[in-house]
Legacy VTK file of the C-alpha trace (Angstrom):
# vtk DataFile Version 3.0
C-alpha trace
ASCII
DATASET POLYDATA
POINTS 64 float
4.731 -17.132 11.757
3.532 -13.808 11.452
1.341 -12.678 8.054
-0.772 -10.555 6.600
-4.681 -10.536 7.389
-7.051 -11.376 5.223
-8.185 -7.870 4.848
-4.406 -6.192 4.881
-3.593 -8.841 1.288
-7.099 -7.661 -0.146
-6.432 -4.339 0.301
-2.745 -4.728 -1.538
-4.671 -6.327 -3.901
-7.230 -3.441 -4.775
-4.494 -1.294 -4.583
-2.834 -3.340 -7.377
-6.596 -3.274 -9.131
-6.348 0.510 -9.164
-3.125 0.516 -10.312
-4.314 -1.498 -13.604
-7.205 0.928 -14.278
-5.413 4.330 -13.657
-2.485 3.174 -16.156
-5.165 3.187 -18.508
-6.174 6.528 -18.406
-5.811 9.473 -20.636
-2.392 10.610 -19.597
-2.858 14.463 -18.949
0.676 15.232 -17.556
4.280 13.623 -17.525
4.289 12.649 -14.108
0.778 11.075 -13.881
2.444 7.375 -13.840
5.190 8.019 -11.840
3.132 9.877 -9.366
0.237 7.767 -9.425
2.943 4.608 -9.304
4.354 6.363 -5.954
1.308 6.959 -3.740
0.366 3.198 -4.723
3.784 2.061 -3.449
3.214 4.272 0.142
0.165 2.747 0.376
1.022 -0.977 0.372
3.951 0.454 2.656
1.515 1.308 5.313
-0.690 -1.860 5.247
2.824 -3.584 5.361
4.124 -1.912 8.430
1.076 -3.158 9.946
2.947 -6.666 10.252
6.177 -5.097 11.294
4.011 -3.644 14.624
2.078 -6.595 15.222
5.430 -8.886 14.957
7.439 -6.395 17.096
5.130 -3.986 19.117
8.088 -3.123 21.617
9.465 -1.208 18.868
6.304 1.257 18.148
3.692 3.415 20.275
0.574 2.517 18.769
-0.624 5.407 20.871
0.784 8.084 18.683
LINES 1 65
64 0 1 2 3 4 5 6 7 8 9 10 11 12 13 14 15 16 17 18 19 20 21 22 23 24 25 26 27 28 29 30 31 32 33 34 35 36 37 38 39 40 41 42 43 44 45 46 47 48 49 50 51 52 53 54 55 56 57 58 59 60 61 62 63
């Protein structure tokens, strides 16, 4: 079965690290959170998909 490297979960996990610090910042504007919450979620999308092309390769042109 298929999972995550090593370095793909650590790098979910610092995500999730800077997620923890940034919430505890001075809020400046409405949207900081919900912005800031956003951007982390694309992230973690992108190391994800990394499993989704190594399980099914067929599907995606690495070459692009």
């Amino acid at each position: 079965m298929e999972k995550l490297t090593e370095k793909e979960i650590k790098i979910i996990s610092l995500l999730g690290d800077a997620w923890r610090e940034y919430i505890n910042l001075e809020e400046f504007h409405p949207d900081d959170i919900s912005d800031f919450r956003y951007h982390i979620h694309r992230l973690q999308d992108l190391i994800s998909q990394r499993l989704a092309v190594r399980i099914h390769p067929e599907l995606f042109n690495k070459n692009k």
